[in-house]
C-alpha positions in Angstrom: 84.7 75.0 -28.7 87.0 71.9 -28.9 86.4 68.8 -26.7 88.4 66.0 -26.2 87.7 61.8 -25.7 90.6 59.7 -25.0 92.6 57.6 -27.1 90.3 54.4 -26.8 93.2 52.4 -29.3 95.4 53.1 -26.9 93.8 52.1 -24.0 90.8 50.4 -24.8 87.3 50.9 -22.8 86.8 50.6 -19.4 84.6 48.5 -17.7 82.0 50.9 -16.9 82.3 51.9 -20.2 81.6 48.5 -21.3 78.6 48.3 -18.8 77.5 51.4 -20.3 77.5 50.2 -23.5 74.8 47.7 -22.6 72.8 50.3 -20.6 74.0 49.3 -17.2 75.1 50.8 -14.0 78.9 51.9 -13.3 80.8 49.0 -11.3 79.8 50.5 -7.5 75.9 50.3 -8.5 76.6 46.7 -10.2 77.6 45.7 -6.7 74.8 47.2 -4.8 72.4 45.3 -7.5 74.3 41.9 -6.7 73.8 43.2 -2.1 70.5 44.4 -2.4 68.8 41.5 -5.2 67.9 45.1 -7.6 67.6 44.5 -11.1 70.3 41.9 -12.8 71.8 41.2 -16.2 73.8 38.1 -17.1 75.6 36.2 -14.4 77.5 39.6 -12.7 74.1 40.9 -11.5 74.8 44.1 -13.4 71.8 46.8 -12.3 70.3 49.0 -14.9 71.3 52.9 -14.3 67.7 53.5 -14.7 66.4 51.3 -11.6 68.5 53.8 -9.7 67.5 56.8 -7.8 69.1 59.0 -4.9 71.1 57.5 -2.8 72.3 58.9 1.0 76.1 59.9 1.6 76.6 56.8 3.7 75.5 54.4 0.6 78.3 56.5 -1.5 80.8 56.0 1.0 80.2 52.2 1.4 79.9 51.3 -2.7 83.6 53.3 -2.8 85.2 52.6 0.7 87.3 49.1 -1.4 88.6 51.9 -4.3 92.3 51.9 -4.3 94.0 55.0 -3.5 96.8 55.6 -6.2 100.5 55.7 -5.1 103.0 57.7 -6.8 106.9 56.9 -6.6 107.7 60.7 -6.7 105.7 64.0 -6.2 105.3 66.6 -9.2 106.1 69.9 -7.7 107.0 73.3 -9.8 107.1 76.7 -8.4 104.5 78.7 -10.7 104.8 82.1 -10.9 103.5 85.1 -8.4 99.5 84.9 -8.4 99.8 88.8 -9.0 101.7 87.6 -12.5 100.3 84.1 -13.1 97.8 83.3 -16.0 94.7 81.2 -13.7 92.2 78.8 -15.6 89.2 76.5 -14.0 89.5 73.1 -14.1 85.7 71.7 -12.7 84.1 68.0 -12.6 80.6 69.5 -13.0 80.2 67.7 -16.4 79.8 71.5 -17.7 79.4 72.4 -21.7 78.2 74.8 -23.8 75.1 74.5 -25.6 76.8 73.5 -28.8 79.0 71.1 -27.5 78.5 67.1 -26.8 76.5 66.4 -23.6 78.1 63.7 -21.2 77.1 60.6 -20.9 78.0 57.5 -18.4 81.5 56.8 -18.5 82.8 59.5 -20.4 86.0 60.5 -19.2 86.8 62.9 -21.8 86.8 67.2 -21.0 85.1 69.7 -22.9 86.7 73.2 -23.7 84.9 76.1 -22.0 85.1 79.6 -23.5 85.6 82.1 -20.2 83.8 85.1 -22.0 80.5 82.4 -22.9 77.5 81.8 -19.8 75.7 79.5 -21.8 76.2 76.5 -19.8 74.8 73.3 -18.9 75.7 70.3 -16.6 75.5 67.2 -18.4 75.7 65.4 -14.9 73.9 62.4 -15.2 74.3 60.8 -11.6 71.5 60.7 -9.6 73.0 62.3 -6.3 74.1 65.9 -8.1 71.7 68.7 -7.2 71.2 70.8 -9.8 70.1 73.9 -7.7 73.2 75.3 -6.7 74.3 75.5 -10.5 71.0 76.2 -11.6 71.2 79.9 -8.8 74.5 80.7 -9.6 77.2 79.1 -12.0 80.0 80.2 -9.9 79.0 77.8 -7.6 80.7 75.1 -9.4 82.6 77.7 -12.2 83.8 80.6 -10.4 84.7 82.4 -13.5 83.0 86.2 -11.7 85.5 85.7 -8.6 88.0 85.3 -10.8 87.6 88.0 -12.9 87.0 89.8 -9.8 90.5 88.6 -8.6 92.0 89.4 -11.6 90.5 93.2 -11.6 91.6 93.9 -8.0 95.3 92.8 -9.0 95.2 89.5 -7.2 95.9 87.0 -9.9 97.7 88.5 -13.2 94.6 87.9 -15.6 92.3 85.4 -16.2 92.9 82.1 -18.7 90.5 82.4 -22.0 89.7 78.8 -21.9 89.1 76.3 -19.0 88.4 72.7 -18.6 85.0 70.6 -17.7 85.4 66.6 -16.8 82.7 64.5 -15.6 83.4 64.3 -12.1 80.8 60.6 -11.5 83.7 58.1 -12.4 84.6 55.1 -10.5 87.4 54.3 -13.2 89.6 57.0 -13.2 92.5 55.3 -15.6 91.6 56.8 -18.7 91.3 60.5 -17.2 94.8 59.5 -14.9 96.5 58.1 -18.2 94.9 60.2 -21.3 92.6 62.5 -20.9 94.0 64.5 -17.7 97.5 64.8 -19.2 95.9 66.1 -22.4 93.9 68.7 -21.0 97.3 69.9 -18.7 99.4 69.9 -21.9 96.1 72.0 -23.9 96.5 74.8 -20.6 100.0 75.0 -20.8 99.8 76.0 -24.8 97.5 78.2 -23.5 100.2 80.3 -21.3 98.5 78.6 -17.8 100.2 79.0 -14.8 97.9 78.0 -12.5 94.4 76.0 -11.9 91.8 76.3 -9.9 90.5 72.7 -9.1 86.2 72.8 -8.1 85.7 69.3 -7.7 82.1 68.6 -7.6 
């Protein structure tokens, strides 16, 4: 199965993919290192992703609370087809892959190609707050390819999409997936005859 990395030429890395390159923590744990006196590098306090273990929801919400909310100038709307007719795919952040495809790593904004007919799959999430569990009982908790299929047998949705899309959903620095990466995976499911995506942001 294909994957895909962004155009890094074109855009250059970002700084947590810089800070991963040197083994250290995304931007929002950089800042907690410099708050809390955790582990430092060089003179921006940068905190090793290692030193780091679970953190609580209300740590999460305070290390992103100063993340800009993007603003469009004008809304992308379309009028898909009737679900009864329509051609659905997945589109999850659970850092999902199949066994012979590239893990993910920090800062990897690129998607991986999942084949809808394959159940060998593994999360590649590395952040520390992602239970395993749920995935590890039941896929479909964060790939509901059964219920679709299940949909798509009852005459619900027209048929089910034969390849879906996996991002890492742990980013802070969302401008290579806003610029590169999320455009090339809509343009991928539209070759595909996609009409419609379920979004299981996890």
């Amino acid at each position: 199965m294909p994957q895909y990395q962004p155009n890094r030429t074109a855009h250059g890395p970002s700084r947590n993919e810089r800070a991963a390159s040197a083994g250290c923590a995304p931007a929002p744990l950089r800042a907690c290192a410099r708050r809390c006196g955790g582990c430092a590098k060089g003179s921006y306090g940068v905190g090793h992703a290692s030193d780091w273990g679970m953190m609580a929801d209300e740590d999460i919400k305070a290390m992103t609370a100063d993340i800009e909310t993007p603003v469009f100038e004008s809304t992308a709307f379309t009028v898909p087809r009737r679900l009864s007719e329509a051609t659905v795919a997945l589109v999850t952040t659970a850092s999902l892959h199949h066994v012979d495809q590239d893990d993910f790593g920090p800062a990897d904004t690129g998607y991986r190609v999942l084949d809808g007919t394959r159940r060998d799959l593994m999360t590649g999430h590395w952040s520390p707050n992602f239970d395993t569990i749920g995935f590890a009982a039941d896929v479909n908790v964060v790939f509901p390819i059964d219920r679709l299929n299940e949909l798509a047998a009852g005459g619900v949705i027209g048929r089910v999409a034969d390849h879906h899309l996996s991002y890492a959903g742990n980013q802070f620095d969302l401008s290579a997936v806003r610029l590169d990466s999320g455009p090339a995976g809509a343009r991928f499911l539209k070759r595909e005859g996609v009409d419609v995506v379920l979004l299981t942001p996890v």
